[in-house]
Structure formats: C-alpha cells, structure tokens
LOKOLVEX-774017 format. One record per residue (C-alpha): x, y, z; residue in one letter. Coordinates in steps of 0.1 Angstrom, whole numbers, plus 5000, padded with zeros to 4 digits. Example, Ala and Ser with C-alpha at 12.3 -4.5 7.8 and 13.67 -1.06 7.14 Angstrom:
// LOKOLVEX-774017
512349555078a
513749895071s
// end
This chain:
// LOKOLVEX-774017
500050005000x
501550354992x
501450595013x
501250995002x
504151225008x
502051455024x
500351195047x
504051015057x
505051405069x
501651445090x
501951125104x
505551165112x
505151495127x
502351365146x
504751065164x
507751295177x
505051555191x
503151275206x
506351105221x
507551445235x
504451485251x
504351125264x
507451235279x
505951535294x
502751375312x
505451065324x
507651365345x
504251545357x
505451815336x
502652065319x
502352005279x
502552345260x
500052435236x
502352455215x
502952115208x
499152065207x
498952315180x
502352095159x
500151815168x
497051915152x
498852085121x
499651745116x
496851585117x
495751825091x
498551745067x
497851405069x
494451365065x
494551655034x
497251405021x
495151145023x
492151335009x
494251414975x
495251094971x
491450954973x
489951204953x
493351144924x
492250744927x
488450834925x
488851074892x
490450804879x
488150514884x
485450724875x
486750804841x
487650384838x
484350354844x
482650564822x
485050454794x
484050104800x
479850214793x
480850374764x
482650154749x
485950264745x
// end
C-alpha cells in the first residue's frame, strides 16, 4: 500500500509530538499548547494527504468506468 508524501510528513510529525508529550505527562510536567497546536497541524497534513490521494484514485476510476459504458 503506498502511502502519500504528504500523509508520511503528517503522520510523522504527529509521532515525535506525541512521544515528546508522552514524555511530558510521564515527568508530571505541563504539555505546551504549543505542541498541541504541531500536533494538530499534523493531523491536518495527513488527512489532506490522504484526501488528495482519494479523490486522484476516484477521478480516475470514474473515468475507467465511464470508458468502459461507452465503449471505449
């Protein structure tokens, strides 16, 4: 399964935020918002990643599909 570019960034940005504040909450330490703010930017990259890459696939089987009713 390939995975977007722009997903694989999200995603990754997502793990180091969420292992820093893993490390946070284990030292009773208070998590910035900051890092909640990196943490939901990537969220957003990844999912409008992933949303690209559906709506590519979907253009795509959607023009196989109407070249396969018309004939072609």
């Amino acid at each position: 399964m390939k995975i977007n570019k722009g997903a694989k960034v999200g995603i990754m940005i997502e793990i180091i935020v969420l292992v820093i504040m893993i490390f946070l909450a284990l030292f009773n330490k208070t998590i910035p918002s900051v890092l909640s703010w990196i943490f939901v930017v990537g969220l957003v990259i990844a999912l409008s990643g992933t949303l690209v890459t559906l709506s590519k696939r979907n253009d795509k089987d959607e023009s196989a599909i109407y070249s396969y009713f018309r004939g072609e």
